[in-house]
C-alpha positions in Angstrom: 88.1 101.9 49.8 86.9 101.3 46.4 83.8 100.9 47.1 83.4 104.0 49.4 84.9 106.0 46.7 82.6 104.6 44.1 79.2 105.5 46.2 80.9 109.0 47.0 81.5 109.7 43.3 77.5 108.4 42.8 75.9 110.9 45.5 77.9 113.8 44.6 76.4 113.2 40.7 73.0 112.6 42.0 72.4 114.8 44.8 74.6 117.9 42.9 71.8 120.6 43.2 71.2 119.7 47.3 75.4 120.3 47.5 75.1 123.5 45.6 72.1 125.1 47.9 74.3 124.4 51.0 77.8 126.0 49.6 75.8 129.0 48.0 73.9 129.7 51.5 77.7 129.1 53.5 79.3 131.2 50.8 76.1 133.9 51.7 77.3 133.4 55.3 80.5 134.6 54.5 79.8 137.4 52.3 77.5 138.9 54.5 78.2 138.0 58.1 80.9 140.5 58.6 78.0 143.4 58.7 76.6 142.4 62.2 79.9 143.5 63.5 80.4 146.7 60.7 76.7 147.6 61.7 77.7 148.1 65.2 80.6 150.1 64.8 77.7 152.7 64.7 78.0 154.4 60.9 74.5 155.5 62.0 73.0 158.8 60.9 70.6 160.7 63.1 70.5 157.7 65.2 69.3 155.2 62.2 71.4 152.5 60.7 72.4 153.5 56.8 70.4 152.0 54.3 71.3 148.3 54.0 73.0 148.0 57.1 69.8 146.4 58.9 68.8 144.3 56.3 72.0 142.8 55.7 72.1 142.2 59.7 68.5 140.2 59.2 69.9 138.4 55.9 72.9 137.3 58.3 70.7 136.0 61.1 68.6 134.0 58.7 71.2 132.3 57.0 72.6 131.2 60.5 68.8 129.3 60.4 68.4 128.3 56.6 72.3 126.4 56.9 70.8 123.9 59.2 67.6 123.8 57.1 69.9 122.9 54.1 71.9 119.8 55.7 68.2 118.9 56.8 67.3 118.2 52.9 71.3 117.4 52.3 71.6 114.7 55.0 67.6 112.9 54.2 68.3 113.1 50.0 71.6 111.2 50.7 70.7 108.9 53.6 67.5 108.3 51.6 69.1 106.6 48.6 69.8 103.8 50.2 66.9 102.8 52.3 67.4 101.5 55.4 63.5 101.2 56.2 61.3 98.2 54.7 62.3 94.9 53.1 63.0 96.2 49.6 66.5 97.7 50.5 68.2 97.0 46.8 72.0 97.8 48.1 71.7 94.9 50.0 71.9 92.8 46.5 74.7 95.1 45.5 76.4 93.8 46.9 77.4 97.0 49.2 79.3 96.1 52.7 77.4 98.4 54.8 80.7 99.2 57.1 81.7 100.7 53.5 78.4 102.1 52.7 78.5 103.4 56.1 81.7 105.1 55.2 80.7 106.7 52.4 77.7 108.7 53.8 79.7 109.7 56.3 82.8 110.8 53.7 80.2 112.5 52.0 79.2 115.0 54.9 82.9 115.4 55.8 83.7 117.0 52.5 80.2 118.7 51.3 78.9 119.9 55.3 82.1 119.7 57.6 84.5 120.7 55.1 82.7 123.8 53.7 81.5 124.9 57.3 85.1 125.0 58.5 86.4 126.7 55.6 83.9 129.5 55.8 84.7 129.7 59.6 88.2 130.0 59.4 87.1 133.2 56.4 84.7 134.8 59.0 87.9 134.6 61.5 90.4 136.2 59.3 87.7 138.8 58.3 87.3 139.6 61.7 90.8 140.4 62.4 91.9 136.7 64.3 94.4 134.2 62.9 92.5 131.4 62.2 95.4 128.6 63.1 95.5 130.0 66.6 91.9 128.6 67.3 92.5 125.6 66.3 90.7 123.5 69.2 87.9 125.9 69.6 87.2 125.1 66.3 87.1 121.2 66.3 85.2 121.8 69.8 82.8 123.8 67.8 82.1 121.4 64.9 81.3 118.8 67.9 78.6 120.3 69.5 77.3 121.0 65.9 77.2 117.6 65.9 75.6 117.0 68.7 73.0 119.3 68.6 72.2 119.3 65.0 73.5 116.8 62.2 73.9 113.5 64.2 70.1 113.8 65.3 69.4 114.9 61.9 71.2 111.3 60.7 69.5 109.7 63.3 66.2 110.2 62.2 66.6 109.8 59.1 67.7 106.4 59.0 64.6 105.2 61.1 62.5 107.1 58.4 61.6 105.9 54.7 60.9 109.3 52.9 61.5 112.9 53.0 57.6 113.7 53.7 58.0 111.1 57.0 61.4 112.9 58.1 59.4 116.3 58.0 56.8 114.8 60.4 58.5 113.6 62.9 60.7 116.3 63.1 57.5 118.6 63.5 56.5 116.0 66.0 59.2 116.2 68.1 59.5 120.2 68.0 55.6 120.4 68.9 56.4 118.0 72.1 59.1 120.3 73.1 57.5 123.2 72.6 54.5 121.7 74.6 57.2 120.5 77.8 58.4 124.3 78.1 54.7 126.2 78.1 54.1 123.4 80.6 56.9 124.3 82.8 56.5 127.5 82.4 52.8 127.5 83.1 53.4 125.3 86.5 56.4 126.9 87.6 55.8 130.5 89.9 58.9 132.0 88.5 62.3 131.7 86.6 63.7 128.1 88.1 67.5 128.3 88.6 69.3 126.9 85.5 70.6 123.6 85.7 74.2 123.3 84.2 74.1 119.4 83.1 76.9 117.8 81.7 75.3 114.8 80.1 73.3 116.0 77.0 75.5 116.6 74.8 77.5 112.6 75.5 73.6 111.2 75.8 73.2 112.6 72.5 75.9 111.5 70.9 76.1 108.2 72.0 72.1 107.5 71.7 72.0 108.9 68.2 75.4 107.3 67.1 74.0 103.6 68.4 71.1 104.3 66.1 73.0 105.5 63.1 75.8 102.7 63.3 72.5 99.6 64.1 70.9 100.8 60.8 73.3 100.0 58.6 75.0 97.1 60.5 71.5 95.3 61.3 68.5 97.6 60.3 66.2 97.4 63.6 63.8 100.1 62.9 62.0 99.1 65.8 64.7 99.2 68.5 66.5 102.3 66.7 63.3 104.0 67.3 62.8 103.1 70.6 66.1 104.4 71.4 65.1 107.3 69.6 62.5 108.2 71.9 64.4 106.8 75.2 66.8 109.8 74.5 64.8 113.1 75.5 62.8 111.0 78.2 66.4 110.3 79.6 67.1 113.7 79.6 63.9 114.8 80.6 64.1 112.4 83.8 68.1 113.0 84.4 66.6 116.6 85.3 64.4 116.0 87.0 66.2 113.4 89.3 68.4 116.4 90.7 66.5 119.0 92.6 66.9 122.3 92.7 67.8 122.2 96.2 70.9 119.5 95.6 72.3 121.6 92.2 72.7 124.8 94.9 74.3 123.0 97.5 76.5 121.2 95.3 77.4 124.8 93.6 76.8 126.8 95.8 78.4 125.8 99.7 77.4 126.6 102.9 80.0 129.1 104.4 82.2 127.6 107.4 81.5 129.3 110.6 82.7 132.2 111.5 83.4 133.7 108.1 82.8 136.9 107.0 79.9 137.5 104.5 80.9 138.7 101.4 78.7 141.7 101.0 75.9 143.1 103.6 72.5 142.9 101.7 69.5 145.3 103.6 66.4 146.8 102.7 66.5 150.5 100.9 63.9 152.5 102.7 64.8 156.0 101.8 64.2 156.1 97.9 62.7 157.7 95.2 61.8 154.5 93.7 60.1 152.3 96.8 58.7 148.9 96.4 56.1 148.2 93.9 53.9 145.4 93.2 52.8 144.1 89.2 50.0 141.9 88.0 52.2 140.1 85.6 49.5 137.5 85.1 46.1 136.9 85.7 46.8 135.0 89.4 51.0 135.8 89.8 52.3 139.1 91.2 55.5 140.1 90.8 57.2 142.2 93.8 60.1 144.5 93.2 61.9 145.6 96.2 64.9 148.3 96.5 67.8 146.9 98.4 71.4 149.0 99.3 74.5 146.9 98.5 78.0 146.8 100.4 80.4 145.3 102.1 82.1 144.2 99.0 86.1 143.9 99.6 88.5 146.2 97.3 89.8 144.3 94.1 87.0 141.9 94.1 83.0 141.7 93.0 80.3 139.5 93.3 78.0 138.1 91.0 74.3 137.6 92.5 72.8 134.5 90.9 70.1 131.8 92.3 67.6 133.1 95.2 64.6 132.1 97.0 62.4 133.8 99.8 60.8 132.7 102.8 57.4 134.9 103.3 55.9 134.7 107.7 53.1 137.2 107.9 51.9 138.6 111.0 48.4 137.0 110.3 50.0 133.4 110.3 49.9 133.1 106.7 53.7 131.6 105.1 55.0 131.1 102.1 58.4 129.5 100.1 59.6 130.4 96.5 61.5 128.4 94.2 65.2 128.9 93.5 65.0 131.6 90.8 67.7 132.6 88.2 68.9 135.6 88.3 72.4 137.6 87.6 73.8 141.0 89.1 77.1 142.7 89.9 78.4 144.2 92.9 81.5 146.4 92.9 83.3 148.1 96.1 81.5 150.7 97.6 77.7 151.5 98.3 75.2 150.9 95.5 71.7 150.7 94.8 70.0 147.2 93.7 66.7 145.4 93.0 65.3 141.6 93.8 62.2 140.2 92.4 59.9 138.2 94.2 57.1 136.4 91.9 54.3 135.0 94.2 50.9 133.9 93.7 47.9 136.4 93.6 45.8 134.5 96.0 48.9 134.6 98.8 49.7 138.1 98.1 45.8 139.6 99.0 46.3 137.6 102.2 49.8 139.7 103.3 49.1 143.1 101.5 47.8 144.7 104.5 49.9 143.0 107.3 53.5 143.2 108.2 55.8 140.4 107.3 59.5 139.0 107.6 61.0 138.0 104.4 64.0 136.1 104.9 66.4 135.5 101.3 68.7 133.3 100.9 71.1 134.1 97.5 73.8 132.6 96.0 77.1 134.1 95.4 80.2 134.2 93.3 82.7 135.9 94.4 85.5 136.9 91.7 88.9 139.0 91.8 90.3 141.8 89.8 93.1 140.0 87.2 94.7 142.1 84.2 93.9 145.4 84.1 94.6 147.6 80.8 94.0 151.0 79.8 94.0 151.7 76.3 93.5 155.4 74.5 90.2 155.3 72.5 92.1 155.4 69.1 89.7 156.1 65.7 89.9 152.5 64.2 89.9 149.0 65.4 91.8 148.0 68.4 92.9 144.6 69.9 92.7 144.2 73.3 95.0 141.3 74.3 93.7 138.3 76.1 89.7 140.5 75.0 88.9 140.7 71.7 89.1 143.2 68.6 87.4 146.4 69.3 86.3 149.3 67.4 84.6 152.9 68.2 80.9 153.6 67.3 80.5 156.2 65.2 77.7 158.9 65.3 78.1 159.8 61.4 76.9 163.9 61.7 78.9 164.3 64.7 81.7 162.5 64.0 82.1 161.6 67.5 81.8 158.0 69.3 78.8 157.6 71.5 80.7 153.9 72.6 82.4 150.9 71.7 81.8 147.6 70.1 84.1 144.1 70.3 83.7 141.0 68.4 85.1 137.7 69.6 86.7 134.5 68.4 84.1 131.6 69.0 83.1 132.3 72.4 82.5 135.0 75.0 85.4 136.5 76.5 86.5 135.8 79.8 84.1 138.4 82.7 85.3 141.7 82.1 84.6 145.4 83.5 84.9 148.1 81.2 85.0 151.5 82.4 86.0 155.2 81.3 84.6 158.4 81.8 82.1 160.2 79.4 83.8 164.2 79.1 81.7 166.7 80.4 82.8 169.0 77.3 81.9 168.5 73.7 85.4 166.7 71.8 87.2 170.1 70.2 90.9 170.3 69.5 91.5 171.0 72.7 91.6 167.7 74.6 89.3 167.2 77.4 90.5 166.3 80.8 90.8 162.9 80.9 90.4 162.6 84.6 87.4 164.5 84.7 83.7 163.4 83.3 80.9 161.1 84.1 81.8 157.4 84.6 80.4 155.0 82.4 80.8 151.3 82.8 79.4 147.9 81.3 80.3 144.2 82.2 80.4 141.8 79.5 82.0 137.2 79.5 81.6 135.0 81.5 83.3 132.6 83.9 83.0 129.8 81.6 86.4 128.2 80.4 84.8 126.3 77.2 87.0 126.5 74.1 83.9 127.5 71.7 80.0 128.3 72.3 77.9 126.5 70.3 77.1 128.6 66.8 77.4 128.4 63.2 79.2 131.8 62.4 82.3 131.7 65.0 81.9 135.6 65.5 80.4 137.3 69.0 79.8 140.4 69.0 77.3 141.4 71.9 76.1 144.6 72.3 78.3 146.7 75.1 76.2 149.3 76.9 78.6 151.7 78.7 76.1 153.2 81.8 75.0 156.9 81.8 75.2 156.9 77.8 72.2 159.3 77.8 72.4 163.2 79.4 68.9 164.2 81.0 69.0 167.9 81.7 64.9 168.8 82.9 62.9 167.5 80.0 65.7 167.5 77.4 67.9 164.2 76.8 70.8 164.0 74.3 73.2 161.1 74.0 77.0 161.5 75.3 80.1 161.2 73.2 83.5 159.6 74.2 86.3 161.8 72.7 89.3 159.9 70.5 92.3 159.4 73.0 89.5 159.3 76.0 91.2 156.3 78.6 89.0 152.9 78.3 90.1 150.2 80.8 89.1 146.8 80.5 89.6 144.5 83.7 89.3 140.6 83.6 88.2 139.0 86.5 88.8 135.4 87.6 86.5 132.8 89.9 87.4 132.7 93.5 84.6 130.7 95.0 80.9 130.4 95.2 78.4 130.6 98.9 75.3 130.9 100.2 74.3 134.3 101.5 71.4 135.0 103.9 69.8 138.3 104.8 66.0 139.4 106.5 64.3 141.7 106.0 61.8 142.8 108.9 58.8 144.4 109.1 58.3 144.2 105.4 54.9 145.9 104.1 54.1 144.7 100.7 52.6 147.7 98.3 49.6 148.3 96.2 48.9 147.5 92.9 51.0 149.5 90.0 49.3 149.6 86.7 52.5 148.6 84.7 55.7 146.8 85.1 57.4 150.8 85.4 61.1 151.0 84.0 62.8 148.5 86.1 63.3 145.2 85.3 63.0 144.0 89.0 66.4 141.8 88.9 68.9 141.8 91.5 71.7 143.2 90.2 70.5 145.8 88.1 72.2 149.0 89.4 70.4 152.4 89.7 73.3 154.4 91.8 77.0 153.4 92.6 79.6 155.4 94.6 
């Protein structure tokens, strides 16, 4: 233990200006994070953010990048002074045990990355309005996958490299490769491929990159620490690819038993203002947007649309298959207006643009039921919702009015939520408007996802929360809407019930012409133009 204390009390003197950069730039986090979530609490005038507001939103996103950058030059100045690369390794004369050397690096991050990191965290929680001590686990969870994404690969690589300037390279190296694998994939692929939920990077990662770490000091193998090195991504890389796309929805995704009801009735929308259209989205893909009406859902439930694919059978003999593509929309009880996206070749869509065809889709589904329900007076400050988040009004500063709300969250998304309340017809005056009376507005925000902590450096979420018909068109003139203080906002949780395989057809399909531009829909299913 001596010894470990004796090459902790050496870095820490050495390497005192590296330490100082990474606690000034984690202080900086702390000091200025909390705008993100005051920024959207609106304080905007004439529809502009104040003066400052923006830029200290920027400053906070860029010190969420130049914190990692710092541990970068933190992690290769320490590792560095005791080389583990060549033959002229002078700690090995020490004589240092290199269990305690070992040790001592590793003491050394705990109390000048680790330690600092979840100090400023815990802040950032209490500054938000959450009790630190009752996130205990998401916190520890968190620190892990910082880990496992960032520092041990980070430690990794630097103890197969000899200098700073060599540890830049590769790390250039490896971020050029990877950006090179995704503008492959996406250059080869004829659409958004479903995403594939693995549950091995993060242990591959860790255990790869640990092996390396711990064989550097025990043995120094450059050679087979590098190897390993470069066995990881290819690993994960083939581990991918090794599943199909066809095995992932089957496995997620189940064939209903026969007999059972579908979950919602899926059919073509052919009386609409806004019919299929067809966009050049590259110079040989074409992406087709088609209106489809939505029901059948039960009462107290929804569905999420996600994966898809499409089977294409012209009337001139000419067939085509898509790809499972990833895409997410949600379905509430009643009748409702929705679009799907089908992204084909150029070549295949000249063939069936001026023939009939029978396009037959087949779409996963999660189904999800209505849990906790609360409704909660729009008061003029911040808010907790239980089981939710903290919430607070946005502020139109002129008006004096709220045109919405914003919430901030604890170290991960909440849990999938519906929030709903009614926009008042009247301007807010003394006199209280009619709560029961007005033009809904709603928004979904979570997930299903049940992980203690999302992988981040500043614990604090606070997406954006669009309530729907925010904006009143009247003719040519638009103005936003206001929610009035004591207006009723509900917020209701739902919880997984199960996941299937829906098909529909859609006959006698006749594919449009050309449109010059993409228009204003963003040709997803699930985005919702009408709901009853």
């Amino acid at each position: 233990m001596k010894q470990i204390l004796h090459i902790f009390a050496k870095d820490s003197r050495h390497f005192w200006p590296e330490i100082l950069i990474s606690l000034a730039l984690v202080g900086a986090l702390v000091w200025v994070y909390p705008s993100t979530w005051l920024s959207q609490n609106g304080l905007v005038a004439g529809g502009a953010f104040l003066p400052g507001m923006l830029e200290a939103g920027l400053l906070a996103g860029l010190l969420t990048v130049l914190i990692p950058v710092s541990w970068w030059l933190l992690i290769a100045r320490v590792i560095h002074a005791e080389a583990l690369v060549g033959d002229c390794q002078f700690w090995v004369t020490r004589p240092y045990e290199w269990k305690k050397l070992l040790g001592a690096k590793v003491l050394f991050l705990a109390v000048f990355l680790y330690l600092p990191l979840l100090i400023a965290q815990c802040l950032l929680l209490f500054r938000a309005g959450f009790h630190p001590l009752s996130f205990v686990p998401g916190l520890l969870f968190n620190l892990l996958l910082i880990s496992a994404v960032i520092v041990l690969p980070l430690l990794a690589i630097t103890t197969v490299t000899a200098t700073f300037a060599r540890l830049t390279l590769t790390l250039l190296a490896g971020l050029v490769c990877f950006i090179g694998y995704v503008a492959i994939s996406l250059y080869f692929s004829d659409g958004a491929s479903i995403p594939y939920s693995d549950h091995l990077s993060m242990p591959l990662a860790l255990c790869f990159c640990g092996m390396v770490v711990v064989l550097q000091y025990a043995a120094r193998r450059v050679w087979v620490s590098r190897l390993l090195l470069i066995a990881l991504p290819i690993l994960l890389v083939l581990s991918g690819m090794a599943v199909s796309e066809s095995t992932v929805m089957r496995r997620d995704y189940p064939r209903a038993s026969a007999g059972q009801e579908a979950p919602v009735q899926l059919a073509l929308l052919r009386d609409t203002p806004h019919p299929a259209a067809a966009y050049l989205i590259r110079a040989k893909q074409v992406q087709v947007s088609i209106p489809l009406q939505v029901s059948g859902v039960a009462e107290g439930y929804a569905l999420i649309s996600g994966p898809f694919k499409v089977t294409v059978d012209a009337a001139n003999g000419s067939h085509w298959s898509s790809s499972w593509q990833g895409l997410n929309g949600r379905y509430l009880p009643g009748t409702s207006e929705s679009w799907i996206s089908i992204q084909m070749s150029r070549a295949f869509f000249d063939q069936v643009r001026s023939t009939p065809a029978t396009l037959h889709f087949t779409v996963g589904l999660t189904q999800v039921r209505a849990g906790n329900a609360r409704s909660i007076p729009l008061p003029t400050e911040d808010f907790s919702v239980p089981d939710f988040g903290i919430c607070s009004p946005q502020t139109d500063l002129f008006h004096r009015q709220f045109f919405g709300i914003a919430c901030r969250f604890a170290l991960h998304q909440p849990r999938l939520t519906y929030i709903s309340a009614l926009w008042p017809d009247s301007p807010c005056s003394a006199s209280q408007p009619d709560p029961n009376t007005g033009v809904p507005g709603d928004a979904w925000i979570g997930s299903l996802e049940t992980s203690p902590a999302d992988f981040a450096i500043a614990p604090i979420w606070s997406p954006p929360i669009g309530l729907s018909n925010g904006i009143k068109v009247e003719g040519a003139k638009s103005e936003p809407r206001h929610l009035c203080p004591g207006t009723p906002v509900t917020f209701t949780q739902y919880n997984l019930v199960g996941r299937t395989q829906y098909d529909f057809t859609i006959p006698d399909f006749r594919f449009p012409s050309y449109q010059p531009d993409r228009g204003s829909f963003n040709g997803a299913l699930g985005f919702d133009i009408t709901t009853q």
